[in-house]
OpenMM code with the backbone's topology and positions (N, CA, C; nanometers):
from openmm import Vec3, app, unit

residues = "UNK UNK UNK UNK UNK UNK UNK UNK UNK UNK UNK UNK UNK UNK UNK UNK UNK UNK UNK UNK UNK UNK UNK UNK UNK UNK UNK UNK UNK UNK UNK UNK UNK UNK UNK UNK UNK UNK UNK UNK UNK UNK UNK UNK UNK UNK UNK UNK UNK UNK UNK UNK UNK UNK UNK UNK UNK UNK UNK UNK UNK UNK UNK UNK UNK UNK UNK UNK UNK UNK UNK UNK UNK UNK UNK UNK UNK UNK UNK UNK UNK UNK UNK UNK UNK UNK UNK UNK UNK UNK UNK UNK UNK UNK UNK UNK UNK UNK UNK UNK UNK".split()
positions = [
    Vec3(0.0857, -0.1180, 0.0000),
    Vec3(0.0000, 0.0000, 0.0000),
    Vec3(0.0892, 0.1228, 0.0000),
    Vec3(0.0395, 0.2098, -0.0947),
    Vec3(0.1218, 0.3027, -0.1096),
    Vec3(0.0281, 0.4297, 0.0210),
    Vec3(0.1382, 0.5422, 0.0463),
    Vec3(0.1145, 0.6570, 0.1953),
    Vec3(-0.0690, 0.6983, 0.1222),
    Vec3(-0.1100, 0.6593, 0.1631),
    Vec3(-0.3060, 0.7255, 0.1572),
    Vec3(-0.2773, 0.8977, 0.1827),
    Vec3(-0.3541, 0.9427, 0.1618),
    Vec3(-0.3877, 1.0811, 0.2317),
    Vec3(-0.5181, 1.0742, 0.2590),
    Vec3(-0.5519, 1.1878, 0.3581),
    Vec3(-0.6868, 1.1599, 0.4336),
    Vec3(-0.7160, 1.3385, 0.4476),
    Vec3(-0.8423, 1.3810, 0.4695),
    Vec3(-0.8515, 1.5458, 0.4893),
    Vec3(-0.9294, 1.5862, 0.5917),
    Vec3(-0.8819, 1.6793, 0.6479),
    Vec3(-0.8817, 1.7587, 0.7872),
    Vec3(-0.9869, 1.8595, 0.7360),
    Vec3(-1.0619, 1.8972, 0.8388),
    Vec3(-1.1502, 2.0482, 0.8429),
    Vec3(-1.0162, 2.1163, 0.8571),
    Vec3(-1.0496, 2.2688, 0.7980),
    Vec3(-0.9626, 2.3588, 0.8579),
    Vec3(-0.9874, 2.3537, 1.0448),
    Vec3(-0.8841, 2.3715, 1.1565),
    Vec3(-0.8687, 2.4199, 1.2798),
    Vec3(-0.8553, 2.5552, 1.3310),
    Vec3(-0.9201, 2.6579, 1.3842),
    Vec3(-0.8981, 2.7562, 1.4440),
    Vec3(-0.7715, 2.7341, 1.5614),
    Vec3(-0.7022, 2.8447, 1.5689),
    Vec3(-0.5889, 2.7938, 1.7026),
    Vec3(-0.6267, 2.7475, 1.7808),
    Vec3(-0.7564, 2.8426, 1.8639),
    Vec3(-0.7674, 2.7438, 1.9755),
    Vec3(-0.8441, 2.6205, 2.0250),
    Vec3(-0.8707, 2.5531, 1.9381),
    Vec3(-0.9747, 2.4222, 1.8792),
    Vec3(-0.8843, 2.3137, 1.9119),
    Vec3(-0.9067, 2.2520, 1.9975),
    Vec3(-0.8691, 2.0635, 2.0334),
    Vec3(-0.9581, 2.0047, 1.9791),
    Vec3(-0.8938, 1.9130, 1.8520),
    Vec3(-0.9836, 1.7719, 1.8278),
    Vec3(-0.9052, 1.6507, 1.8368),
    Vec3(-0.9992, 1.5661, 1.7818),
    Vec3(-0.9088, 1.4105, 1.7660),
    Vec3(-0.8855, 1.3950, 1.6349),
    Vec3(-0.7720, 1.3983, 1.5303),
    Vec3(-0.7448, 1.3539, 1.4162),
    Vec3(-0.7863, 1.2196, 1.4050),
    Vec3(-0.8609, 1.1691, 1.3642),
    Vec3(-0.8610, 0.9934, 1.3316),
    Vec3(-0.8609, 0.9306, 1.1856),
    Vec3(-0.7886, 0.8627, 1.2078),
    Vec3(-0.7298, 0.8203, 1.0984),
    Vec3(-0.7757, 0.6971, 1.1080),
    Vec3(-0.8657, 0.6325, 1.0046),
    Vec3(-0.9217, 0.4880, 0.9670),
    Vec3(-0.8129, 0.3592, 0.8582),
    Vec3(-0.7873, 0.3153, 0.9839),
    Vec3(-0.7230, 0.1973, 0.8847),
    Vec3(-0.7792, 0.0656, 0.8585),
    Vec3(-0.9216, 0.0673, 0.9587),
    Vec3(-1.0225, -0.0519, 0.9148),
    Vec3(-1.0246, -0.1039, 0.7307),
    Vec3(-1.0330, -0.0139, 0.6779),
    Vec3(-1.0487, -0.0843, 0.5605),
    Vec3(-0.9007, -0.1747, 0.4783),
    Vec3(-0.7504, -0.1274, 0.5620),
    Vec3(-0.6273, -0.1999, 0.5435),
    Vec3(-0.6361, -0.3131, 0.5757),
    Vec3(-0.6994, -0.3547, 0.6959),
    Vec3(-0.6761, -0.4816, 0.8246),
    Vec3(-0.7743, -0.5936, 0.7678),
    Vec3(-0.6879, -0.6736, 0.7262),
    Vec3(-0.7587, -0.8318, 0.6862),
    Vec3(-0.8190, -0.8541, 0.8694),
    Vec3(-0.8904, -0.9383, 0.8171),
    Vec3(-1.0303, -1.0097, 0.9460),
    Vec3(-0.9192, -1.0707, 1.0597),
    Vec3(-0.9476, -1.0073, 1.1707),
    Vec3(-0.8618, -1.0684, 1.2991),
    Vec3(-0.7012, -1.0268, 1.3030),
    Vec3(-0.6683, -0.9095, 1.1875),
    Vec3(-0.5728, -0.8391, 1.2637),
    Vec3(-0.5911, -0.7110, 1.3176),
    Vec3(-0.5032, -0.6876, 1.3893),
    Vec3(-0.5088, -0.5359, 1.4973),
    Vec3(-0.3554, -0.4472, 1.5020),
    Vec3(-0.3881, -0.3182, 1.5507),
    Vec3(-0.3197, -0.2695, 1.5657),
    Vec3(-0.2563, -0.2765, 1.6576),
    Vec3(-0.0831, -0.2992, 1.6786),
    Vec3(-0.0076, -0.3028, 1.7569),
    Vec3(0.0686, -0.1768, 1.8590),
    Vec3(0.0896, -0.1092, 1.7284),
    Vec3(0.1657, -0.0459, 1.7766),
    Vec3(0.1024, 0.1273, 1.7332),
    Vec3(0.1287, 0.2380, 1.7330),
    Vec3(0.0652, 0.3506, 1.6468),
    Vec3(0.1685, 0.4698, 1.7402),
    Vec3(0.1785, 0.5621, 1.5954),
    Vec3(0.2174, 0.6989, 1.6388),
    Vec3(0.1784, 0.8045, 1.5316),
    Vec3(0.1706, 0.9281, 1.6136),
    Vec3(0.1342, 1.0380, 1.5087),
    Vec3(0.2290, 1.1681, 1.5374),
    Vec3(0.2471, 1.1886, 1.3989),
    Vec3(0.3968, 1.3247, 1.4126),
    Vec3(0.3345, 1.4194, 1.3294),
    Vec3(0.3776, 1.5067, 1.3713),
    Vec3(0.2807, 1.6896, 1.2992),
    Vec3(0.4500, 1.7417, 1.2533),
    Vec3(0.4554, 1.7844, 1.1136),
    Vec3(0.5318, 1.8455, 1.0679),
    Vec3(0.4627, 2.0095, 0.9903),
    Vec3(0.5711, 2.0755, 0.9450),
    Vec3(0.5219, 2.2003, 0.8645),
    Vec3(0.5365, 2.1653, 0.7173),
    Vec3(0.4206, 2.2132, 0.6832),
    Vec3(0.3793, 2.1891, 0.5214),
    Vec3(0.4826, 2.3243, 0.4940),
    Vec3(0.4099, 2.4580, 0.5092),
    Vec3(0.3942, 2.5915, 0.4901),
    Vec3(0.3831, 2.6804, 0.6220),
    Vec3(0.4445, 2.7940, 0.6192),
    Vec3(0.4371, 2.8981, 0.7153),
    Vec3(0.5838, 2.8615, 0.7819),
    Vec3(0.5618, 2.9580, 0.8885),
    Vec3(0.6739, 2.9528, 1.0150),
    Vec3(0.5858, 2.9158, 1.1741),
    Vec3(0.6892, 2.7969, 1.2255),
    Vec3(0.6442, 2.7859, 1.3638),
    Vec3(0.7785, 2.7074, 1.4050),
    Vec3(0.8338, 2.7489, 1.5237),
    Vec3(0.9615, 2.6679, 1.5765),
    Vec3(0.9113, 2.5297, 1.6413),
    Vec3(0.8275, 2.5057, 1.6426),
    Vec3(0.7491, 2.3982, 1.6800),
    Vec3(0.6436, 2.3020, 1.6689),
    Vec3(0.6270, 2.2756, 1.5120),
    Vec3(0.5554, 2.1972, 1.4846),
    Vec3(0.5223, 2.0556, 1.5222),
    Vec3(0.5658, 1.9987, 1.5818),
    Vec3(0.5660, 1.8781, 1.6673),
    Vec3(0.4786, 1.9149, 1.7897),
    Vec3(0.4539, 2.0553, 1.8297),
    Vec3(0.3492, 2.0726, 1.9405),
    Vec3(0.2401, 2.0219, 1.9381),
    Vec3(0.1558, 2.0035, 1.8270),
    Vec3(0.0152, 1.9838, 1.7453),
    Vec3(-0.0080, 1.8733, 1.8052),
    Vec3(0.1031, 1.7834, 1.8220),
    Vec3(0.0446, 1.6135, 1.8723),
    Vec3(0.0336, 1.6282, 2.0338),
    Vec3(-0.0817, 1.5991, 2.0882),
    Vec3(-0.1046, 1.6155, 2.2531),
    Vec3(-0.1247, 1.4522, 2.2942),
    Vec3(-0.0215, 1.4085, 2.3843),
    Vec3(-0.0352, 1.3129, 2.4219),
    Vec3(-0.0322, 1.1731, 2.3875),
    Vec3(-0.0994, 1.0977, 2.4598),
    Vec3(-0.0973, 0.9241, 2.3009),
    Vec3(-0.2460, 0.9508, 2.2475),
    Vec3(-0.2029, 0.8821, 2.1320),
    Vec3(-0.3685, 0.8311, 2.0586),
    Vec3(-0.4083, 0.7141, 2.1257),
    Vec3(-0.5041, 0.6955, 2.0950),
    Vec3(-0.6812, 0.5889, 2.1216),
    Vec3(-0.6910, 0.5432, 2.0366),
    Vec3(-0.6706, 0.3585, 2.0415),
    Vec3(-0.7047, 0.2871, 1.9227),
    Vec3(-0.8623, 0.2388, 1.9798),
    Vec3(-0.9045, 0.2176, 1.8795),
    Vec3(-1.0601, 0.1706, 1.8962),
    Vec3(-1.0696, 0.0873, 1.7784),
    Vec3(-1.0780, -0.0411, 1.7433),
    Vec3(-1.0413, -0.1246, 1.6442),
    Vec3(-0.9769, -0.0810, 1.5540),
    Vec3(-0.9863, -0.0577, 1.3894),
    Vec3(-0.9139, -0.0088, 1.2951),
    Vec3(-0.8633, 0.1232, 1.3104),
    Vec3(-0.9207, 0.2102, 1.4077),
    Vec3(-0.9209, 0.3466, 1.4020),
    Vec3(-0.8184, 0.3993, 1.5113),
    Vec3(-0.7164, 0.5751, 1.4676),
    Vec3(-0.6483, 0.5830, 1.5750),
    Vec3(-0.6833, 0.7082, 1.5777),
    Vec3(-0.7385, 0.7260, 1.7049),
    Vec3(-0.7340, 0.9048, 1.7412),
    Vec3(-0.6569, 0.9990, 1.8605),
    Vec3(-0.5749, 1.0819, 1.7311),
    Vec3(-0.4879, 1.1756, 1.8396),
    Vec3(-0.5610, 1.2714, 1.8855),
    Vec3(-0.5190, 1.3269, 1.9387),
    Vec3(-0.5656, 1.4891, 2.0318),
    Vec3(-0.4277, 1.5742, 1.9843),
    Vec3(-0.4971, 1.6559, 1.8548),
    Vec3(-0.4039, 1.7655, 1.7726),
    Vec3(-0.4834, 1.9254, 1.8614),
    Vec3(-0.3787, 1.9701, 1.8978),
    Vec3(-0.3861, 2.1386, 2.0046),
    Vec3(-0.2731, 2.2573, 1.9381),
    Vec3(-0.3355, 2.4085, 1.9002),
    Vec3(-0.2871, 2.4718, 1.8792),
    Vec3(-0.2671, 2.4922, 1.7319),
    Vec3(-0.1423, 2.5428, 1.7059),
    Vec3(-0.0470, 2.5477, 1.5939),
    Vec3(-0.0609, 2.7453, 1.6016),
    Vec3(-0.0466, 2.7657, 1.4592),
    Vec3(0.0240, 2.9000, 1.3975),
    Vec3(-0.0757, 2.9279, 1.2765),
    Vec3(-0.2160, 3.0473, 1.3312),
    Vec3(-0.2700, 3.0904, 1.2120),
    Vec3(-0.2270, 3.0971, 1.0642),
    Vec3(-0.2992, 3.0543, 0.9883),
    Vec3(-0.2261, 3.0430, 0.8770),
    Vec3(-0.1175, 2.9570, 0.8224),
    Vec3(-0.0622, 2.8801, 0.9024),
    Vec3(0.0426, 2.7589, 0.8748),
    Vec3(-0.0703, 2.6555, 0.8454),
    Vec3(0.0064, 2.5599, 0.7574),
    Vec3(-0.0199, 2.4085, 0.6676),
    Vec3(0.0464, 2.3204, 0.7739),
    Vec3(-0.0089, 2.2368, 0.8073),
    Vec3(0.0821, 2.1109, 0.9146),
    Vec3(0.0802, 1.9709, 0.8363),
    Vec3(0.1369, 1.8598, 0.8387),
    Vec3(0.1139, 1.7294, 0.7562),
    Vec3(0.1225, 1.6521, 0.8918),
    Vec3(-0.0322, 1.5939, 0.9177),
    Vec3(-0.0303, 1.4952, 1.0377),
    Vec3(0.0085, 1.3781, 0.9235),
    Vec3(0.0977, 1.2850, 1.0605),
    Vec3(0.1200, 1.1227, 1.0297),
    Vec3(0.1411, 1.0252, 1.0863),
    Vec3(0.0280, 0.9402, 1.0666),
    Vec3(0.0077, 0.8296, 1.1689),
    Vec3(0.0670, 0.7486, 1.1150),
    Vec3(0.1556, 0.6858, 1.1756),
    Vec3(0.2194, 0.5230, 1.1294),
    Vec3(0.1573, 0.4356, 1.2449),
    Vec3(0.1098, 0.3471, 1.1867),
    Vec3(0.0825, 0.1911, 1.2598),
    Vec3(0.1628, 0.0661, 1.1953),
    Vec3(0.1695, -0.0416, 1.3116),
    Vec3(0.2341, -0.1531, 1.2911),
    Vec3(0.1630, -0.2403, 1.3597),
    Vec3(0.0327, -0.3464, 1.2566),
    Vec3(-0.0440, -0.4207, 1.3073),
    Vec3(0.0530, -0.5960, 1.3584),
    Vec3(-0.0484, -0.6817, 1.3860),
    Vec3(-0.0505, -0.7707, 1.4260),
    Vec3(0.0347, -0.9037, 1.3369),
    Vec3(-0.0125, -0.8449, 1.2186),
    Vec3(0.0576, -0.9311, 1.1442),
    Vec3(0.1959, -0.8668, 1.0594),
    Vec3(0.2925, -0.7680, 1.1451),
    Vec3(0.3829, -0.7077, 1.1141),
    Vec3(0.4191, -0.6124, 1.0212),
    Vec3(0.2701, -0.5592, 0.9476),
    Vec3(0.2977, -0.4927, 0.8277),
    Vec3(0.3136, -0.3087, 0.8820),
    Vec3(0.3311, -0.2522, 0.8382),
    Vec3(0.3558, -0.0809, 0.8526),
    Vec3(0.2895, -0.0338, 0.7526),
    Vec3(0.1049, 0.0348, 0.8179),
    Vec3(0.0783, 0.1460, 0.7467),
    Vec3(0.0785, 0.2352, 0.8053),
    Vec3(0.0532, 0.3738, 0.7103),
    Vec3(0.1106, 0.5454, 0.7193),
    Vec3(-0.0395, 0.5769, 0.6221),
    Vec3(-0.1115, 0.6659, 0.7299),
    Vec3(-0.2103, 0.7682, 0.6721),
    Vec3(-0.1698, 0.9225, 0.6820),
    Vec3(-0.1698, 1.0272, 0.6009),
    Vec3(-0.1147, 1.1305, 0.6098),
    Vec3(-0.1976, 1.2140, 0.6067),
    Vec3(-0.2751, 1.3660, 0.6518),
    Vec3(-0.3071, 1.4448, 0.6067),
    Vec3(-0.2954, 1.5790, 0.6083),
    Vec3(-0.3558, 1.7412, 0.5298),
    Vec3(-0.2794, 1.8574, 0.5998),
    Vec3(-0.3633, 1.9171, 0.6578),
    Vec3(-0.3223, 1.9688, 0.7422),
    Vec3(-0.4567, 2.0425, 0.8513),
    Vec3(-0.4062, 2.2001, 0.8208),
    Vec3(-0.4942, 2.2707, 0.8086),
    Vec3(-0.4640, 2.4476, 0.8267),
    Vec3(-0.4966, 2.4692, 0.9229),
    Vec3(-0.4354, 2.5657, 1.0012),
    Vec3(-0.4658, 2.6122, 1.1194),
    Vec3(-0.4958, 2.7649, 1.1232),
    Vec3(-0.6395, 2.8107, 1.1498),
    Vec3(-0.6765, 2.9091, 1.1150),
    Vec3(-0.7063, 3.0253, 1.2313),
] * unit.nanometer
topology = app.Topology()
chain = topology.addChain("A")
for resn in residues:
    res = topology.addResidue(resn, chain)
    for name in ("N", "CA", "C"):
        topology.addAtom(name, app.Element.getBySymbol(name[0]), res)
């Protein structure tokens, strides 16, 4: 499987949600997710800290992983990315860009 992309509402700064990213439709019958992480980089704009965006761990709930993305820089592009590593050892990556408004 080649990197998916997935799409975000625009975010106001001060707006906490959960990014979730669906990998149910990757996962053959009776595998799971093992392992999961999500990293916030800069598409566009300036911020010395784009890695802030990710709050805490994500929440798997069968196929699905949801972070808690906080903050960023009006007007900056961010590229969330979840990598998982299910049960049966494979590595997928859902990507998407969030504006932060």
């Amino acid at each position: 499987m080649s990197q998916q992309r997935i799409s975000f509402d625009p975010k106001p700064v001060a707006e906490k949600f959960d990014a979730k990213f669906d990998f149910s439709k990757f996962l053959a019958v009776g595998v799971t997710i093992s392992t999961n992480s999500t990293v916030s980089s800069l598409y566009s704009g300036t911020d010395a800290s784009p890695t802030a965006l990710v709050s805490g761990s994500a929440t798997v709930t069968g196929g699905e992983v949801a972070q808690l993305i906080i903050a960023g820089v009006a007007g900056n592009v961010y590229l969330l990315t979840c990598t998982i590593t299910t049960s049966d050892t494979q590595t997928l990556i859902l990507a998407g860009y969030l504006v932060v408004t």
